[in-house]
N, C-alpha and C positions, 0 to 999 in steps of 0.2 A: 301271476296275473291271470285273469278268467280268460279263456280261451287263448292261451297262449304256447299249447301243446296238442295236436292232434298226431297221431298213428306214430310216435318217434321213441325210440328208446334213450334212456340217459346219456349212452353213449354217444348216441347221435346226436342229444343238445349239446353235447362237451364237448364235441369238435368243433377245428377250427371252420368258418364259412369263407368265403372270399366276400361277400360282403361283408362281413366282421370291418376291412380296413377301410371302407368306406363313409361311415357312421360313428364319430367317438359318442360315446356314452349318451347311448340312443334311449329313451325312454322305454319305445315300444321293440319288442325280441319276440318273435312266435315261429317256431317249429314246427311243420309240418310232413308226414311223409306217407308212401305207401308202398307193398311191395308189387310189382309187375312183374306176370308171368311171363317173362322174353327177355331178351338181352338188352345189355345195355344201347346196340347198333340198332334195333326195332324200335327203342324209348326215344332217342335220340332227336330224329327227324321232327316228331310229333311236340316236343320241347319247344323245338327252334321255332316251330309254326305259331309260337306263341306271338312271335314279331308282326303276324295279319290278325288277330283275334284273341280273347280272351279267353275261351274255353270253357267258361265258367258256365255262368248263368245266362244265355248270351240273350233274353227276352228283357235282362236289369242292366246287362252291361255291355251290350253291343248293341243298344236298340233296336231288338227284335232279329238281328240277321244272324245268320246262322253260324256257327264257327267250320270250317271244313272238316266235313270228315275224309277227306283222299288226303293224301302227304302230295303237295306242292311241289313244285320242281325248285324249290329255295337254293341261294347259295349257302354257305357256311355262315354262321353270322360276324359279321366285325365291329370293334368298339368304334364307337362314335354315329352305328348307325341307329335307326327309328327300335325301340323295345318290346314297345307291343303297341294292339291299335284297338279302338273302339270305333263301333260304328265306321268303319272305313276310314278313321283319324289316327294318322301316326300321335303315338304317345312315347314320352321319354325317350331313354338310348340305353343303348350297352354300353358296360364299362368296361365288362372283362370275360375271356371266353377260352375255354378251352375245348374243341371240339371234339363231341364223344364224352365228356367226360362233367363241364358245368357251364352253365350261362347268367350274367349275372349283370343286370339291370337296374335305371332308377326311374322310377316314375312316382310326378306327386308327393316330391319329397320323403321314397323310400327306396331303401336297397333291398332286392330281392335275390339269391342266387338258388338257382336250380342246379343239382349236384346229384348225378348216377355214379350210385356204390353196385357195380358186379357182388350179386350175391349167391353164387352157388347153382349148379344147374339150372343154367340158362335163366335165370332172375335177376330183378334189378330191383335194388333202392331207389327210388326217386323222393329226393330229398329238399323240402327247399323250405328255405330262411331270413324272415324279412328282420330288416330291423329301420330303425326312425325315430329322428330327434322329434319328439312329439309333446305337446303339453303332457305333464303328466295325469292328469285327470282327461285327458281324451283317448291317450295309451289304449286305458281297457275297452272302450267302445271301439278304434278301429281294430283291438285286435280278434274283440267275435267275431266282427263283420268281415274282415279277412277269413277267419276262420270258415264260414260259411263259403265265401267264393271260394277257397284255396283247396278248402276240399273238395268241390264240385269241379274244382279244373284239376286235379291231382286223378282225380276217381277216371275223368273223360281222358286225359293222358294213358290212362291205365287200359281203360274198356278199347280204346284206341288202336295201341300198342299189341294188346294182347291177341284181337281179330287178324290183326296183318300178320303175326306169329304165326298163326296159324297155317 
């Protein structure tokens, strides 16, 4: 499907997601990922902050406000609470969480899991993978348009992560 792989190797589409059990036989499947200079304890925080802001584009998807650049004094996240917010609006919730390691949400009728692969001095995968029972002629439209936000908030998790590394 068009735009349904950005920065991910084979291998990484052939693993299992934990949204994988959330969605049978989802129309829409897009992989995304990228590598961060830091560990996985540095990617982490900035992850979880996904729950106040989208990260992305935040002038298209948080109408105009800013997404934080400091890391929050958040707790941990737990299932069942708010998943991420727009414009200051909780959206969706968590399903499933293992902290440090993946977080994994539904919003707008999609599952999303974000998943740090430790990759070798002091690097991290950051990984994440939507998937969505979706018409399938609408499939490939939201999956550019994810494409576009997901890379824009993968990249900011990245730029993020890597200054506080330092």
């Amino acid at each position: 499907m068009i735009g349904d792989r950005w920065g991910v190797s084979d291998s990484e589409v052939s693993r299992p997601y934990p949204c994988d059990g959330f969605a049978t036989a989802p129309a829409l499947r897009a992989w995304r990922g990228v590598t961060v200079e830091a560990p996985a304890e540095a990617v982490w925080p900035w992850v979880t902050q996904v729950r106040v802001a989208p990260y992305s584009y935040d002038w298209i998807d948080n109408f105009g406000r800013r997404s934080p650049r400091r890391l929050l004094d958040l707790p941990e996240p737990e299932v069942g609470e708010g998943f991420t917010a727009s414009g200051g609006r909780r959206l969706g919730r968590v399903v499933s969480v293992e902290p440090g390691r993946q977080l994994t949400g539904t919003v707008m009728g999609a599952f999303l899991s974000y998943v740090l692969v430790p990759a070798g001095n002091g690097t991290t995968r950051l990984l994440l993978k939507v998937v969505m029972r979706a018409n399938r002629w609408a499939a490939p439209v939201l999956s550019v348009g994810d494409l576009v936000m997901a890379r824009r908030q993968l990249l900011n998790f990245k730029l993020l992560a890597e200054r506080r590394g330092r």
